[in-house]
C-alpha positions as CSV (number, residue, x, y, z in Angstrom):
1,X,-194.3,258.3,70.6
2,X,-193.5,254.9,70.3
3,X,-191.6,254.7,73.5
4,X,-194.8,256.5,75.7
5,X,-197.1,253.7,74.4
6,X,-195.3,251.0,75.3
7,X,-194.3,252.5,78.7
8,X,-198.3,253.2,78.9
9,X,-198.6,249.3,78.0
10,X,-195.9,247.6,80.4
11,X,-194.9,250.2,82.6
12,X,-197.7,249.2,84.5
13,X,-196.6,245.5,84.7
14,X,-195.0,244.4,88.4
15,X,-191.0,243.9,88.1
16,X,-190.0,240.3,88.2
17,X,-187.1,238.6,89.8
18,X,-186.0,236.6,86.9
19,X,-182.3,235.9,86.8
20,X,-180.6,234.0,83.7
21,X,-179.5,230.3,84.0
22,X,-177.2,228.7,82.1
23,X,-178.4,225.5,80.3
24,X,-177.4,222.0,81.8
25,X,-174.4,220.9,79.4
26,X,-175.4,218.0,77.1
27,X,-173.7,214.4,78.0
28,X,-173.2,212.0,75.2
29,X,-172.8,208.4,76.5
30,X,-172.3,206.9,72.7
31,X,-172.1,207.9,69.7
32,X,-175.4,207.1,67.3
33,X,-176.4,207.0,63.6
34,X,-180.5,207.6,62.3
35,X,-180.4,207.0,58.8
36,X,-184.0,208.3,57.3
37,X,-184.8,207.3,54.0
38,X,-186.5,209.7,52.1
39,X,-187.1,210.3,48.5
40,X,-185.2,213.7,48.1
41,X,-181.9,214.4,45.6
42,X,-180.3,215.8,48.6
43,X,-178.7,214.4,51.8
44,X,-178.7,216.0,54.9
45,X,-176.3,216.0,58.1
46,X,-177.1,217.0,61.5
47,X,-174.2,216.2,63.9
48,X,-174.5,217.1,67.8
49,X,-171.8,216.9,69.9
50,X,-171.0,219.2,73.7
51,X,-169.1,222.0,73.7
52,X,-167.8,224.1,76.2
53,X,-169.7,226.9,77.8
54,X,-169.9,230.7,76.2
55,X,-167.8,232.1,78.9
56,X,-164.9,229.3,78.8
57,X,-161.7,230.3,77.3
58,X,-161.8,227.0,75.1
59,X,-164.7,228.5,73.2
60,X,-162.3,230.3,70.9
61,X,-160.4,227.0,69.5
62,X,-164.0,225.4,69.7
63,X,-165.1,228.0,67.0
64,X,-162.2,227.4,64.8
65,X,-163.1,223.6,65.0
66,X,-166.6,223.8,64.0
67,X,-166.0,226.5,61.2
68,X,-163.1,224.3,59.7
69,X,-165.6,221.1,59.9
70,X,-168.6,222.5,58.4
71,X,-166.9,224.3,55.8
72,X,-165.8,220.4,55.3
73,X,-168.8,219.4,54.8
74,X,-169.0,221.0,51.1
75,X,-165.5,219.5,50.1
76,X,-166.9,216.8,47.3
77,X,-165.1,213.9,47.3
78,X,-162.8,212.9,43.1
């Protein structure tokens, strides 16, 4: 039932001719800090950095990188 009524509803829409596009890769020219003061009992981090793209071999060993530094994250320093 559910299928009919949404074929009734955009079934009768034209097909388009969309076709996926990657997103340009990021470029970092320098590294930069913003420190926001706020009155909270918790710090947060938010790093960027590039990476390759989904379909590049290197996104395997990427992974394993970014798993073993944000599990590094919650390592509390004696």
């Amino acid at each position: 039932m559910l299928k009919a009524r949404i074929t009734a509803s955009f079934g009768k829409l034209p097909r388009g001719d969309y076709k996926a596009q990657l997103p340009p890769q990021l470029s970092f020219t320098t590294s930069t800090v913003d420190v926001t003061p706020r009155e909270l009992p918790t710090n947060y981090i938010q790093g960027m950095f590039t990476a390759p793209p989904l379909t590049s071999p290197d996104i395997y060993p990427m992974r394993v990188a970014s798993s073993l530094l944000r599990d590094r994250v919650f390592e509390e320093s004696a």
